[in-house]
C-alpha positions in Angstrom: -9.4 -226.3 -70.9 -5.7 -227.9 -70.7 -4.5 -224.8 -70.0 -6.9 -224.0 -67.2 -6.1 -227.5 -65.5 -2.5 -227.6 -65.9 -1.0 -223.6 -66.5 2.8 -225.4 -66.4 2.4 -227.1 -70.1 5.0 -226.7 -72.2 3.6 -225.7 -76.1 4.6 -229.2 -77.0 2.8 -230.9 -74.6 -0.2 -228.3 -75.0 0.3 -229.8 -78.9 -0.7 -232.8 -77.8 -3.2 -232.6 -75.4 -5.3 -230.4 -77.8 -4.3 -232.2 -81.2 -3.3 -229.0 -82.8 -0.3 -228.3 -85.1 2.5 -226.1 -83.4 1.4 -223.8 -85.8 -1.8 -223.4 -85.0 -0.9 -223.8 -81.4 1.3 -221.0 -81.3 -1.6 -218.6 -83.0 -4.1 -219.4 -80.7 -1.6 -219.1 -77.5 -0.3 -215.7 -78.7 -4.3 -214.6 -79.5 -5.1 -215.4 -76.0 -2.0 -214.0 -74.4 -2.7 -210.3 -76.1 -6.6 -210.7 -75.1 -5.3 -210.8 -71.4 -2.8 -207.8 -71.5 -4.6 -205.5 -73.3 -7.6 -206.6 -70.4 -5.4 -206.3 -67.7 -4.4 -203.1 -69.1 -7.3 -201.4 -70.0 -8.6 -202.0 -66.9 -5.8 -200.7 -65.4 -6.8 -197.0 -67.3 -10.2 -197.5 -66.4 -9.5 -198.0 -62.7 -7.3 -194.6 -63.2 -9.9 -192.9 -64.3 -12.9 -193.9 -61.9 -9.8 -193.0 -59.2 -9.6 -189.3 -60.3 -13.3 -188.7 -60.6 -13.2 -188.9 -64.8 -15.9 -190.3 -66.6 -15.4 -193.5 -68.1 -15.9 -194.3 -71.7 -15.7 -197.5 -73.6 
């Protein structure tokens, strides 16, 4: 939620807004950062293949 109101926060402040160790922080920051490129890029390959006429398959 801290990152939704304020994207700007450094990871230190996001430390202490969210009462986390850097740590831990850093893990979940990282998780959530993969989770959104491999989204943005599978539905990149998806939107290639719906384009060409290809069946889609998950």
């Amino acid at each position: 939620m801290a990152l939704q109101a304020d994207g700007s926060l450094s990871q230190r402040a996001l430390v202490e807004v969210v009462g986390l160790s850097q740590n831990a922080c850093w893990r979940r920051l990282r998780r959530l950062i993969d989770g959104f490129e491999l989204s943005v890029v599978t539905s990149h390959f998806v939107m290639e293949e719906m384009i060409a006429g290809q069946p889609v398959s998950f």
